[in-house]
C-alpha positions in Angstrom: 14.7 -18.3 0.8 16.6 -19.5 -2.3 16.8 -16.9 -5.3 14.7 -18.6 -8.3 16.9 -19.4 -10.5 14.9 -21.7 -13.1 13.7 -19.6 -15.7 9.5 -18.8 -15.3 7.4 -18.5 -18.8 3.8 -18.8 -19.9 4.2 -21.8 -20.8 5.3 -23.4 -17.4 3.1 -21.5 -15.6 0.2 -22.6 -18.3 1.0 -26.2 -17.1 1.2 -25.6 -13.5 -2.4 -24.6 -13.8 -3.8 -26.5 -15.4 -2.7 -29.2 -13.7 -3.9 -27.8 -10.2 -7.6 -26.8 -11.6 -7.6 -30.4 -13.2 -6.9 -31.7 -10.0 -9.3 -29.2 -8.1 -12.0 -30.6 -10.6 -11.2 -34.6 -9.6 -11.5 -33.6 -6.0 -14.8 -31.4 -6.5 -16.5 -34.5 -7.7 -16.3 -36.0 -4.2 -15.7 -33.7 -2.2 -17.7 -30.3 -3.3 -21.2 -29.1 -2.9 -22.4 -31.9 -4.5 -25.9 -32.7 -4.7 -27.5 -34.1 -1.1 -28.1 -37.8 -2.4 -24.9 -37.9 -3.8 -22.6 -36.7 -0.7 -20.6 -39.0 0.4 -20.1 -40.0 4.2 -18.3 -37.3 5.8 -15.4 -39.4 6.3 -15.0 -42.2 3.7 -12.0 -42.4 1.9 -13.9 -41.0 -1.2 -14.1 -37.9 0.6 -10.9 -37.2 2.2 -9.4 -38.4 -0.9 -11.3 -36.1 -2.7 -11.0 -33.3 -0.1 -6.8 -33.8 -0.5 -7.2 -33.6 -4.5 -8.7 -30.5 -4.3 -6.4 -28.5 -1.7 -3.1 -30.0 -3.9 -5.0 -28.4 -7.2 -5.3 -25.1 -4.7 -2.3 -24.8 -4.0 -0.9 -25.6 -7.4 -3.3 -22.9 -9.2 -2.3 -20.2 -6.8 1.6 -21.6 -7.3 1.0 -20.7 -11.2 -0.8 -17.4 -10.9 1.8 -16.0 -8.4 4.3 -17.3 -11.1 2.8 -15.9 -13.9 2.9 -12.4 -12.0 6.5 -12.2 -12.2 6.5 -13.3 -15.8 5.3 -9.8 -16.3 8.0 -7.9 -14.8 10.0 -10.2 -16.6 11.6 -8.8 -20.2 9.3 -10.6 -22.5 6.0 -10.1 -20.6 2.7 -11.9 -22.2 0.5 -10.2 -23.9 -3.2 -9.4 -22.4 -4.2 -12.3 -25.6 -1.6 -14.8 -23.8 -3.2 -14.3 -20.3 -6.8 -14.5 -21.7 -5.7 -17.8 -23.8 -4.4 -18.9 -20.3 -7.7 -18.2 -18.4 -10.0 -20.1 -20.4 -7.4 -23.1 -20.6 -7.6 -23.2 -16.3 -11.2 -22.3 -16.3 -11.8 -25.7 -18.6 -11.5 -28.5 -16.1 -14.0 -26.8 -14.1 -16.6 -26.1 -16.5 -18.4 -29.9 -15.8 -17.7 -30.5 -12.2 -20.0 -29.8 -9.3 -20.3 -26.6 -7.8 -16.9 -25.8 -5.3 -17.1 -23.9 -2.3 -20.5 -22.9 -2.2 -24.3 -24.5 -2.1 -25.8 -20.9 -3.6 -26.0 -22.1 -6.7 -28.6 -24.5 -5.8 -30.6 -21.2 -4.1 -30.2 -19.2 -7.5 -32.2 -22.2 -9.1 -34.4 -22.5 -6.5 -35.2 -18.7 -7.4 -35.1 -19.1 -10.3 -37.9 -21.6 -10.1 -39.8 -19.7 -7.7 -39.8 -16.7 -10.4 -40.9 -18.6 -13.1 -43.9 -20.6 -10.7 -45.6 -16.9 -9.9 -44.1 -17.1 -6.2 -42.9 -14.1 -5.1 -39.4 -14.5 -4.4 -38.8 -11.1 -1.7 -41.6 -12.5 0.2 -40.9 -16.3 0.8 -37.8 -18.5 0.8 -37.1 -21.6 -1.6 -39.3 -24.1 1.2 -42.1 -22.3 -0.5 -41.6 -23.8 -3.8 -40.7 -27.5 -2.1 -39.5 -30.4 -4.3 -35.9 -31.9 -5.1 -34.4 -28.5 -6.0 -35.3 -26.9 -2.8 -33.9 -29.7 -1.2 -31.0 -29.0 -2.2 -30.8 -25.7 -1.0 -28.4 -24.8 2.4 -30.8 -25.2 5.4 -29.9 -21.9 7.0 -31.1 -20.0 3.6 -34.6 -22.0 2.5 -37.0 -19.5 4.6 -34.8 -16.6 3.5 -36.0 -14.0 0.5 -33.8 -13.3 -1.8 -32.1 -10.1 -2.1 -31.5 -10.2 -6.2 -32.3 -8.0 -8.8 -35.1 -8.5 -11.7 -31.7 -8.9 -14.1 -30.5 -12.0 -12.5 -34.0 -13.6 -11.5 -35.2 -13.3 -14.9 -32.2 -15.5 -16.1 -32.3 -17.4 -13.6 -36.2 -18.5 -14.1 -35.0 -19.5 -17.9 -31.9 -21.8 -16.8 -34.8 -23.4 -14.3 -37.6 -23.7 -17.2 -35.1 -25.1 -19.5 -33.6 -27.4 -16.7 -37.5 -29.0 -16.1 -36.8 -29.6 -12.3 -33.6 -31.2 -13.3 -31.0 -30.4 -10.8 -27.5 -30.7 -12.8 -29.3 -29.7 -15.9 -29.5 -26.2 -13.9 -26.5 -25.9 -12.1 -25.1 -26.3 -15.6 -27.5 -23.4 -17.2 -26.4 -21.2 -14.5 -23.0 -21.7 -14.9 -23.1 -20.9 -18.3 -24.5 -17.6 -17.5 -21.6 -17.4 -14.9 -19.1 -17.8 -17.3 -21.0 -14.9 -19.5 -20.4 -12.4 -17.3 -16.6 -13.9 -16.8 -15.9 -13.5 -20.2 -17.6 -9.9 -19.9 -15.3 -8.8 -17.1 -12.1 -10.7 -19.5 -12.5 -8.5 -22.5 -13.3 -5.7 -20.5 -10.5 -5.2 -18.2 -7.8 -4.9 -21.1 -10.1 -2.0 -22.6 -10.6 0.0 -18.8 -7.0 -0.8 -18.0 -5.9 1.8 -21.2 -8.4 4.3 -21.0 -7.1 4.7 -17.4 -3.7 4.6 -17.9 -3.1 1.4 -16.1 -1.0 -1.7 -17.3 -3.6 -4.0 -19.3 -1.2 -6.8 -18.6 -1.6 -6.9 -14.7 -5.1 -6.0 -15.3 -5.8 -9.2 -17.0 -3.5 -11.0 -14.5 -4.9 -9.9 -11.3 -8.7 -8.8 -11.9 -9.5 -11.9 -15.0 -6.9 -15.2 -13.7 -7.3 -14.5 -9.9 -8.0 -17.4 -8.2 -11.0 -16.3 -6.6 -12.4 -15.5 -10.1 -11.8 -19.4 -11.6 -12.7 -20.8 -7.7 -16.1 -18.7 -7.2 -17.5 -17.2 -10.3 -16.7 -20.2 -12.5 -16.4 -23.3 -10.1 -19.8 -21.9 -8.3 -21.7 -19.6 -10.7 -22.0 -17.0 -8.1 -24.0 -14.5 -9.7 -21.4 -11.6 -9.1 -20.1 -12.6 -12.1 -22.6 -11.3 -14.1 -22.7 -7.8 -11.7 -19.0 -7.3 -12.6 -19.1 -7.8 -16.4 -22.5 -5.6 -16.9 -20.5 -3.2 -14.6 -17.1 -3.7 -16.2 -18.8 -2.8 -20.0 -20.4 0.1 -18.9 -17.7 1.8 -17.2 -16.0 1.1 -20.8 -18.9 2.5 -22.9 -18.7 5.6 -20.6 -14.8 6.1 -20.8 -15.8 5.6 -24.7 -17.8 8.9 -25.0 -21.2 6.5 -25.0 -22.6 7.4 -21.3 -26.4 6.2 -22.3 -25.2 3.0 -23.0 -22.8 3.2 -19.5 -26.1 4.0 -17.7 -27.5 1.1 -18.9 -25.1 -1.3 -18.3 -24.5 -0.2 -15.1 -27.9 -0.5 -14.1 -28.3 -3.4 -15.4 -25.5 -5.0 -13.5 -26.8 -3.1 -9.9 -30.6 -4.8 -10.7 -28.3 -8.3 -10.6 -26.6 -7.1 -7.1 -27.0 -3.8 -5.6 -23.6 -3.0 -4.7 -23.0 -1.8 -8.4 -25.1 0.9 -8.7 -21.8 2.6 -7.5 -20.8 3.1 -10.5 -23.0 5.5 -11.4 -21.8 8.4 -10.0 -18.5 7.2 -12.1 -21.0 7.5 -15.4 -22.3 11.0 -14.2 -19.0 12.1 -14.0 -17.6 11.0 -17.0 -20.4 12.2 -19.2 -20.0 15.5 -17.0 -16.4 16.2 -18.2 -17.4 15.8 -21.8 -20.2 18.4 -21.4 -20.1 22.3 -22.5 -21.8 24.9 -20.8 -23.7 25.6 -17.7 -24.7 23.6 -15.1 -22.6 20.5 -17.0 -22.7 18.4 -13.7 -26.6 18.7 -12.8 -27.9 17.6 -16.8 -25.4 14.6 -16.4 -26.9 13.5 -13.4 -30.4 14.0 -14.8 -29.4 12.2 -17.7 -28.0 9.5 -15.8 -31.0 9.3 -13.2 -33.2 8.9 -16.3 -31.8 6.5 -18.1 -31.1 4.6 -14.9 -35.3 4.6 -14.4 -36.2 4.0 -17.3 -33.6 0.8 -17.3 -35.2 0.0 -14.1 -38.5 0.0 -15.4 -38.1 -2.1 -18.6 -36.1 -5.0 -16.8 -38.3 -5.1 -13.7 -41.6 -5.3 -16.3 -39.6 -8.3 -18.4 -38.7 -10.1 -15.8 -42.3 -10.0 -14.1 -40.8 -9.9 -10.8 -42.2 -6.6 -8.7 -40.0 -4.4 -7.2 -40.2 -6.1 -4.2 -36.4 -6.1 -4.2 -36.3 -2.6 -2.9 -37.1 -4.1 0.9 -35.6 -7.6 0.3 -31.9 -5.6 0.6 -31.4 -6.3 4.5 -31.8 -10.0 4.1 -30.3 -11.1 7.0 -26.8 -12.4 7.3 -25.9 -15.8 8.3 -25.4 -16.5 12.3 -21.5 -17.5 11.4 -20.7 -14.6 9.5 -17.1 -14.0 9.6 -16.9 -10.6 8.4 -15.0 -8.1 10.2 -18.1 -6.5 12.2 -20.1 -9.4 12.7 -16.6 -11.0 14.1 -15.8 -7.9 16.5 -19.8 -8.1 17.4 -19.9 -11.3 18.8 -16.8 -10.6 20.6 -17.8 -7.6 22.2 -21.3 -10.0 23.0 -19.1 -12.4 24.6 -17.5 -10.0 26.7 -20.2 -8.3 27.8 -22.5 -11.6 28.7 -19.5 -12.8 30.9 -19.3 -9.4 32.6 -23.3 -10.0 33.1 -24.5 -7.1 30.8 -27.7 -7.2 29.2 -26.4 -5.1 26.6 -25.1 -8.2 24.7 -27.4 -9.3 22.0 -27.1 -5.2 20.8 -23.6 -6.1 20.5 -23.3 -7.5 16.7 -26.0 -4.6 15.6 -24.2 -2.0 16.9 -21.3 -3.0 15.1 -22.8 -3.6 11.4 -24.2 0.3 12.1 -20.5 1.1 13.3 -18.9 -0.2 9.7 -22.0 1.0 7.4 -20.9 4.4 8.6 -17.4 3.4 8.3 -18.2 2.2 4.7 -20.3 5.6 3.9 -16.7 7.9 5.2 -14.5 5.5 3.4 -16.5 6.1 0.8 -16.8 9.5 0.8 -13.2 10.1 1.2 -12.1 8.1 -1.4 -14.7 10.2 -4.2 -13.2 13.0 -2.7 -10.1 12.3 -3.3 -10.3 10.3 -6.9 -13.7 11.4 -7.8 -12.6 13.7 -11.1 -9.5 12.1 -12.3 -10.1 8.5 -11.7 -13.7 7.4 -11.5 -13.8 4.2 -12.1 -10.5 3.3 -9.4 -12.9 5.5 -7.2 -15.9 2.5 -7.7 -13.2 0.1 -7.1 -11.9 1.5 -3.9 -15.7 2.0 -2.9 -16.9 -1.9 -4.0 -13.7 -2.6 -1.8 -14.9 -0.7 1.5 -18.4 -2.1 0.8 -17.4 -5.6 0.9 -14.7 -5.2 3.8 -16.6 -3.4 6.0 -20.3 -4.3 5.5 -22.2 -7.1 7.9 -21.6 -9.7 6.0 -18.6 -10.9 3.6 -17.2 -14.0 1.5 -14.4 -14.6 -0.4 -15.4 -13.8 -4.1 -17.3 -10.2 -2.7 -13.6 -9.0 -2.4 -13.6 -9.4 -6.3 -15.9 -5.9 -6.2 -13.2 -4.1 -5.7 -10.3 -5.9 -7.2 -11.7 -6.1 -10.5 -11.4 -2.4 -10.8 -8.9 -1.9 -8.7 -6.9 -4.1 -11.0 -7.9 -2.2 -14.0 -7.5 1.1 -12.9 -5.0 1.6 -10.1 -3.0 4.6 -11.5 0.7 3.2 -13.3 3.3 3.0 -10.1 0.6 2.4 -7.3 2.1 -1.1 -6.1 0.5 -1.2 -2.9 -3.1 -1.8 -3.7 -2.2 -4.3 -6.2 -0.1 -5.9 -3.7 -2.8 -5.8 -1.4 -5.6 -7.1 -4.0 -3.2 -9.9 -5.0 -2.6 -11.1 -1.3 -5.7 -10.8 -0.2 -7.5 -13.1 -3.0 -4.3 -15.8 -2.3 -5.2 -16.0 1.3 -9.2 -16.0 0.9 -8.5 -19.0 -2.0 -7.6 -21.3 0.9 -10.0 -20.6 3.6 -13.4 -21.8 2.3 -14.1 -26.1 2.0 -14.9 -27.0 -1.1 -18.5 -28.3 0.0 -19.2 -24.7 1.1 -19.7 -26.2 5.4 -17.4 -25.3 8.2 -14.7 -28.1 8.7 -14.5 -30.3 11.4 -11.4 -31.5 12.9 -10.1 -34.3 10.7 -11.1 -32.8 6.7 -8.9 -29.7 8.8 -6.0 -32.0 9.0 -6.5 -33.2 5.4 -6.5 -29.7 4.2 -3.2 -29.1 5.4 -2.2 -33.0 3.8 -3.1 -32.1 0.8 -2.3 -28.9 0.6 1.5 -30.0 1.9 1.9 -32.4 -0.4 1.6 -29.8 -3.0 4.1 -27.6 -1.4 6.0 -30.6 -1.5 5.3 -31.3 -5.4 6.5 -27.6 -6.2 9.0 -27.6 -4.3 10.3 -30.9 -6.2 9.6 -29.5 -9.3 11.6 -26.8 -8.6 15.0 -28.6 -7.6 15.0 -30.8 -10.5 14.0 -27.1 -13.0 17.2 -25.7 -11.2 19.3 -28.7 -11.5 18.4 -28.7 -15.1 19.3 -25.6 -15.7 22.6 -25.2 -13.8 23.6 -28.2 -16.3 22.7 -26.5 -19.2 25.8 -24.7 -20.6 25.8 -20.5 -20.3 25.9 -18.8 -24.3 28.8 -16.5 -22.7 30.7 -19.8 -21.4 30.6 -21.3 -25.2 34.0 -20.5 -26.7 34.2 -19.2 -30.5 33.3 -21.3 -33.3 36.5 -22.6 -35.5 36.1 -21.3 -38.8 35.4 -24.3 -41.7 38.4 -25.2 -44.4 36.2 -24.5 -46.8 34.7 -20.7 -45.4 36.3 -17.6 -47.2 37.9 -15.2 -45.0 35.7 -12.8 -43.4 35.0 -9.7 -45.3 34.5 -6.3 -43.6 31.4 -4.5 -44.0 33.3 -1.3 -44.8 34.4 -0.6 -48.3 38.8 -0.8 -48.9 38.9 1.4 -51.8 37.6 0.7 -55.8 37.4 -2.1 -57.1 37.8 -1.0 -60.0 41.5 0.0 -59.3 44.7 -2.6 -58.8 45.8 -3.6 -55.3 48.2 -1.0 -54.7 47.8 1.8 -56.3 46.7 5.5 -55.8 44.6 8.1 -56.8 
């Protein structure tokens, strides 16, 4: 592989991405999760067209964030202001088109509107409430309760009374609550990143401008969004010496998704090392457990919705589930059915229970190793096992544990970072942007467009490097002649006094 010789700033990279989330944009309008009367057929030219668009803008976004993370190891490195200035200019393009990737958006309203109708959401699925928004909502999840929080359902029963039944008007309501919580997690990785001694520049880079972040919590509005920001600001009012308001926030992020309340044991321990005297541990845990319940208790009672959501948290997964269990479950099924065992529909079971007690030693090992010095990079590692190991998995749950990860990975660590920064490349490419399996010919597509764009950087680059090997080298320049008119350089160093006559001595 050539060495890159064409010199990489902000303001390429800037470029670069905004071109490919511009282009991601065109091609979500015909080819994303667009509503069901306005899909097109799955294979007229406005779709594959559209399908092409949006894998050349993938590949060109993921070109300029893998570019703009050598431009910090570079020896004018942007600022955490420049990177934030450069996140909302990529997230623009997508702030107006149809969701990407994902139909969930359209179950959050349906929710939403079930919440605000008096249905109870953790007992009946969006067919309940019927009409055009339900419609709308992926057939395997219409019979399925939700497994949210009071947080997120109140929210989303405003976005749906404001919308009136209007589809688009909702999507966009959500998606302004979406981007809430993305500016949330923005501002608060720069702020974690110094209070735990981690670089606020590759903070911003990998846990704010990750691909994943603009392709899921912005282009979809996937309510994790708002999880991560509630959780990001607590975990910084905690490291601030403010662990009430850390309870809170935290709380309030883990009654959006569950998966947050993780971070409480981080908020115990923080307000535990600030405590004097006896039992320091024990009265920040019941300081923590009471604030925590009496958070509970105030959203759950403002958002009207029960606390139905205690049981609703083993909503099943879907059939297709790719995680790592479900995958190795239906293989071992498979196995066993053609070996004529009737042991093979305990298969897939047997291995969610296999990684939730991986999850709970993972966890468990990582708090004991990280628990007192690094809390919050604890939670991250934690969110990380969660998502990885647990039934089911998609590509923005792996943001759990990057986000912190990102912010908190102690100075010199490179292989989590590495391993956070690969991992959300490879999951940018593997989802369609209308959220469905693809069949054989949007496959080939896929790889069309996203060749091309290899092909288009690639281009790009030769001419940058041409460019640049014509440009003449400052040490190559010779020495400017001096001007007829110019005096004669004078030396900075004094000759003796002026006062005296050339010549003579003291």
């Amino acid at each position: 592989m050539p060495v890159l010789r064409v010199a990489v700033d902000i303001h390429r990279c800037r470029l670069l991405g905004l071109t490919g989330s511009a282009a991601l944009a065109v091609g979500g309008a015909a080819a994303g999760a667009l509503p069901v009367r306005d899909v097109p057929a799955p294979h007229s030219a406005a779709a594959g067209l559209g399908l092409a668009a949006a894998y050349f803008g993938l590949v060109m976004l993921s070109a300029a964030w893998a570019l703009l993370g050598r431009t910090l190891r570079g020896p004018v490195p942007p600022s955490p202001r420049d990177l934030l200035l450069t996140l909302a200019l990529w997230a623009a393009p997508l702030l107006l088109t149809p969701p990407l990737f994902s139909r969930d958006v359209y179950s959050y309203l349906a929710q939403g509107a079930m919440a605000e109708a008096g249905i109870d959401v953790y007992t009946h699925g969006p067919s309940r409430l019927g009409g055009p928004t339900a419609a709308e909502v992926a057939p395997v999840w219409r019979h399925t309760p939700t497994p949210y929080g009071p947080v997120f359902l109140g929210s989303a029963a405003v976005m749906a009374g404001w919308a009136r039944a209007d589809v688009a008007t909702g999507v966009l309501g959500l998606r302004l609550v979406a981007l809430l919580g993305v500016a949330m997690m923005a501002l608060c990785l720069p702020a974690l990143a110094r209070r735990c001694g981690a670089d606020p520049r590759t903070a911003v880079w990998l846990g704010g401008l990750n691909p994943l972040v603009l392709l899921h919590l912005v282009g979809d509005a996937h309510n994790d969004a708002v999880m991560l920001g509630l959780l990001g600001a607590g975990l910084v009012a905690a490291l601030g010496g403010r662990p009430a308001a850390g309870a809170v926030l935290v709380t309030l992020a883990a009654l959006v998704k569950a998966p947050a309340a993780l971070g409480l044991p981080a908020v115990v321990l923080l307000r535990a090392r600030r405590q004097s005297g006896r039992l320091p541990l024990l009265r920040a845990v019941l300081a923590t457990g009471g604030a925590a319940a009496a958070t509970t208790v105030a959203a759950t009672a403002v958002a009207g919705t029960g606390y139905g959501w205690t049981t609703a948290l083993d909503t099943p997964v879907s059939p297709g589930n790719w995680s790592l269990t479900s995958t190795l479950g239906r293989l071992t099924g498979a196995g066993l059915r053609r070996l004529g065992s009737g042991l093979a529909e305990f298969a897939v079971p047997a291995w969610h229970l296999a990684g939730l007690a991986a999850t709970a030693l993972a966890v468990l090992v990582v708090w004991k190793r990280h628990h007192w010095h690094r809390p919050v990079y604890a939670v991250g590692l934690s969110l990380g096992a969660v998502a990885v190991l647990g039934p089911a998995i998609r590509p923005w749950y792996v943001l759990w544990g990057v986000f912190l990860i990102a912010a908190a990975a102690p100075r010199g660590s490179v292989r989590p970072v590495r391993a956070a920064a690969l991992l959300s490349g490879l999951l940018a490419l593997v989802v369609m942007p209308s959220g469905f399996p693809p069949d054989h010919n949007q496959l080939l597509i896929a790889v069309g467009g996203s060749t091309l764009g290899v092909l288009a950087l690639w281009c790009a680059y030769r001419v940058a490097a041409r460019a640049a090997d014509r440009a003449p080298r400052p040490e190559a320049l010779p020495p400017a002649a001096p001007r007829p008119m110019d005096p004669p350089p004078q030396s900075d160093r004094p000759t003796g006094d002026p006062r005296r006559p050339q010549g003579s001595t003291a």
